[in-house]
C-alpha positions in Angstrom: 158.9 235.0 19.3 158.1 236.8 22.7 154.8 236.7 22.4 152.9 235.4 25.8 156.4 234.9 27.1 156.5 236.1 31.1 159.1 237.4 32.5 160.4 239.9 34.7 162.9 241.3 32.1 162.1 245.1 30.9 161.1 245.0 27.4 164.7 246.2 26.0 166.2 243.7 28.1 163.6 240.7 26.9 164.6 242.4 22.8 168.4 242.1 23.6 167.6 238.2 25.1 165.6 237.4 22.1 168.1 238.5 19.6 171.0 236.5 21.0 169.2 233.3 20.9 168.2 233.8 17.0 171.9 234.7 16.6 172.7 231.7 18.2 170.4 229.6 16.1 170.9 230.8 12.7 174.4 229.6 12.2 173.3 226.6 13.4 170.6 225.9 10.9 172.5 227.7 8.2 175.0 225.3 8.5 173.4 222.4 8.8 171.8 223.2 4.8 175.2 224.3 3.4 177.2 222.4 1.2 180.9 222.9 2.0 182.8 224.0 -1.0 185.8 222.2 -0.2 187.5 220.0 2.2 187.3 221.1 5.7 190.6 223.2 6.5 192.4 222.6 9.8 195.9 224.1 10.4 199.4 222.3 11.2 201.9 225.0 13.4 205.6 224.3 13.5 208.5 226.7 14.2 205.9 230.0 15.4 204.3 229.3 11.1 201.4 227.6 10.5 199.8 225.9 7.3 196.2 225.1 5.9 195.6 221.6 5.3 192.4 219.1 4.8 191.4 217.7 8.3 192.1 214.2 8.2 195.2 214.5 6.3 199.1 213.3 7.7 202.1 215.5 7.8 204.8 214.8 8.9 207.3 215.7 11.6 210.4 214.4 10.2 213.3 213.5 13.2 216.5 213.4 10.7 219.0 213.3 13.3 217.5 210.7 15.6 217.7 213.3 19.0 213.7 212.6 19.3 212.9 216.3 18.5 211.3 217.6 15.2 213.8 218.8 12.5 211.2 220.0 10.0 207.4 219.5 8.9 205.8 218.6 6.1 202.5 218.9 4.8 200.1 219.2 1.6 198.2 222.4 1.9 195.1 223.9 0.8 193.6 225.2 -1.4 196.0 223.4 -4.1 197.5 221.1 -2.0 201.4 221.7 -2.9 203.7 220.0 -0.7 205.1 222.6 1.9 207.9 222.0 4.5 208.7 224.2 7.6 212.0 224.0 9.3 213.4 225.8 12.5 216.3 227.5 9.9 213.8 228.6 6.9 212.1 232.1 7.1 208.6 230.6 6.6 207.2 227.7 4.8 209.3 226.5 2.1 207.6 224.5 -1.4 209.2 220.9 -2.4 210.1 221.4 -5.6 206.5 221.0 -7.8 205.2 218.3 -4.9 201.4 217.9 -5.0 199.2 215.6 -2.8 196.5 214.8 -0.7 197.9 213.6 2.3 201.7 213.1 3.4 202.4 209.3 4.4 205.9 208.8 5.9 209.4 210.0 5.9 212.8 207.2 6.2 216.7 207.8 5.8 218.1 205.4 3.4 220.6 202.9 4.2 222.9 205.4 1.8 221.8 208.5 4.5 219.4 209.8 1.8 216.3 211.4 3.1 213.1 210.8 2.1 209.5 211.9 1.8 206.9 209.9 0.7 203.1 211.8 -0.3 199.9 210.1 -1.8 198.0 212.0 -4.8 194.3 212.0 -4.9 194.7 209.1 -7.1 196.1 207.3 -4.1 199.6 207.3 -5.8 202.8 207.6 -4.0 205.0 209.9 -4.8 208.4 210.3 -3.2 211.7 213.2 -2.9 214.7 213.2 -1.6 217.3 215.4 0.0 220.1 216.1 -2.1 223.2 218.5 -2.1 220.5 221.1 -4.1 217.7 220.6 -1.9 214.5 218.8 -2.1 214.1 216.7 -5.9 211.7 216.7 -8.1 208.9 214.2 -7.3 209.4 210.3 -8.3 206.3 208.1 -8.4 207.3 204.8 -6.1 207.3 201.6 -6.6 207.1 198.7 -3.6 
């Protein structure tokens, strides 16, 4: 790669050069050929925890008591994409019930003060739980 290449740069110093702009290139071009083996993780952080999801997909920062500050997250992870919720008052991520999902689309109280999440399956499906005086249900598909 060097070759007829003039410079001033001792021949260690020209080696060292050399080498860092193959390293440079490599990953580049190794990239470019690689098929990725899954979807592309990104993270979601909330209450000093954080979560693998898809990049692309919606979580959601659920604001139960209306104050305009984020009472808990909740988000469909990777690799299996189980429905996982972070609060300020759990010790970590916490699993909804046996929630699975691609994506998480919104969250609503109920005219009754019932909270709600709402997730969509990779069969575009939506799935719903609520809040009860147990915790998070099981998962109910939803109809419009």
């Amino acid at each position: 790669m060097l070759i007829g290449w003039r410079n001033s740069m001792n021949p260690r110093k020209a080696a060292v050069v050399a080498v860092g702009v193959i390293g440079m290139a490599a990953p580049t071009a190794m990239t470019a050929h690689a098929a990725p083996a899954s979807p592309s993780a990104c993270q979601v952080a909330a209450f000093g925890y954080t979560l693998p999801i898809a990049c692309g997909s919606n979580t959601l920062a659920a604001d139960w008591n209306g104050d305009h500050k984020t009472d808990e997250v909740f988000a469909a992870t990777l690799p299996n994409h189980y429905v996982y919720r972070i609060s300020a008052t759990s010790n970590g991520p916490v699993r909804v019930s046996n929630g699975r999902a691609v994506s998480m689309q919104r969250y609503e109280i109920r005219p009754s003060g019932q909270r709600r999440i709402y997730a969509v399956t990779a069969t575009q499906h939506v799935y719903y739980s609520y809040y009860g005086s147990s915790g998070w249900s099981e998962w109910y598909l939803y109809h419009a």
